[in-house]
C-alpha positions as CSV (number, residue, x, y, z in Angstrom):
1,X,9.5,24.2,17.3
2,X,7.9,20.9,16.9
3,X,9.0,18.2,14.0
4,X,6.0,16.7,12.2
5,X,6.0,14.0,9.9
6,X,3.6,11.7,8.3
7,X,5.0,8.5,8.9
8,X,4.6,9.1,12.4
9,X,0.8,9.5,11.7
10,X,1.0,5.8,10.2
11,X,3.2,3.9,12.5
12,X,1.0,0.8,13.3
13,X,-1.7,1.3,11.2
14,X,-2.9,-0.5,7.9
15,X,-1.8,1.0,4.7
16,X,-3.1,0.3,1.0
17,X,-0.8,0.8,-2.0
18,X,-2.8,0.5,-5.3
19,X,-0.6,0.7,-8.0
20,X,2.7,-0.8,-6.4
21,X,3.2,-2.3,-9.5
22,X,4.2,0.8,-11.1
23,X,7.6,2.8,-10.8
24,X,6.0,5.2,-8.4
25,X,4.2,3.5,-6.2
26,X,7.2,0.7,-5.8
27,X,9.0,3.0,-4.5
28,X,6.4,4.8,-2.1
29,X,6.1,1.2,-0.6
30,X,9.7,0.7,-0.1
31,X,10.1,3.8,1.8
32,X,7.1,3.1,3.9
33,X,9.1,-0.2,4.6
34,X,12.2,1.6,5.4
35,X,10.8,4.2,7.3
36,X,7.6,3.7,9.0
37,X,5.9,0.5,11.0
38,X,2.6,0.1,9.3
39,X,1.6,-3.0,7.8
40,X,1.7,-2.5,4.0
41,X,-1.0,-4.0,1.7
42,X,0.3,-3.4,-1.8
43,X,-1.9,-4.0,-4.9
44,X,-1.5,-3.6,-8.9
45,X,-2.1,-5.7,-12.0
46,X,1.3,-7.1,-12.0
47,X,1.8,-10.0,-9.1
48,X,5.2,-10.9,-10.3
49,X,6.7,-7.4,-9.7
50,X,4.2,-6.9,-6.5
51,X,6.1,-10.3,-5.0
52,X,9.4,-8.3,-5.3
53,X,7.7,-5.9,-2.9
54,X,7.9,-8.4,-0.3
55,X,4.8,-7.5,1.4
56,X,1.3,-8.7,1.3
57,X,0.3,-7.8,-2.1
58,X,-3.2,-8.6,-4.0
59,X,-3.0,-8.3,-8.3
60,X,-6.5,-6.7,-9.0
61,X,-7.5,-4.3,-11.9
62,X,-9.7,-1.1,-9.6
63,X,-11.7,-0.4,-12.6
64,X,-13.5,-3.9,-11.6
65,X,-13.9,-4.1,-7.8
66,X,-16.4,-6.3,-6.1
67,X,-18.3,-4.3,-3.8
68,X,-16.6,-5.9,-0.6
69,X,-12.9,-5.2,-1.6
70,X,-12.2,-3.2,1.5
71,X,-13.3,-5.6,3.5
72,X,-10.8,-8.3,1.3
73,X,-8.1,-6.1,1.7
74,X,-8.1,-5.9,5.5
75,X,-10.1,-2.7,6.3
76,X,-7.1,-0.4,5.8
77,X,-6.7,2.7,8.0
78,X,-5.1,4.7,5.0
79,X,-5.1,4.8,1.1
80,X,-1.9,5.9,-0.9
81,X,-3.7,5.8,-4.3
82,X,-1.1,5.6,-7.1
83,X,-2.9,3.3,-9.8
C-alpha cells in the first residue's frame, strides 16, 4: 500500500495563506512550517500578529484587491483560503 500525503504535493512550491491572522489559519501556517518545505506567503488584516508568523506576510483586506494582487503576492502555486 502506498502512503499519500499532501504536504508532499507542496514541498517546494509557493503557498498563500489568507487569513493567517486568524486562529485557524495561524495554525495551518505553522504546521505547513513544521511539516512541509514550501515557501509560505501568509496574509490577513492584522500585520502585528502575521509578524509572529515569521514568514513573509502581506496585511490586505480581499474584499479590496487590486487586480494584480497575484502577481504582488509572488504568483503562488497553491491557495489555503481561510479569510
Amino acid at each position: 500500500m502506498t502512503s499519500y500525503s499532501l504536504l508532499d504535493d507542496l514541498k517546494g512550491s509557493r503557498v498563500i495563506v489568507t487569513g493567517a491572522s486568524g486562529f485557524i489559519g495561524g495554525h495551518v501556517v505553522r504546521a505547513l512550517q513544521q511539516y512541509s518545505s514550501c515557501d509560505i506567503i501568509a496574509t490577513g488584516r492584522d500585520q502585528e500578529k502575521l509578524n509572529r508568523l515569521e514568514v513573509p506576510s502581506v496585511a490586505m483586506d480581499l474584499s479590496c484587491c487590486e487586480p494584480d494582487t497575484y502577481e504582488k503576492l509572488g504568483c503562488p502555486d497553491t491557495l489555503v483560503h481561510l479569510a
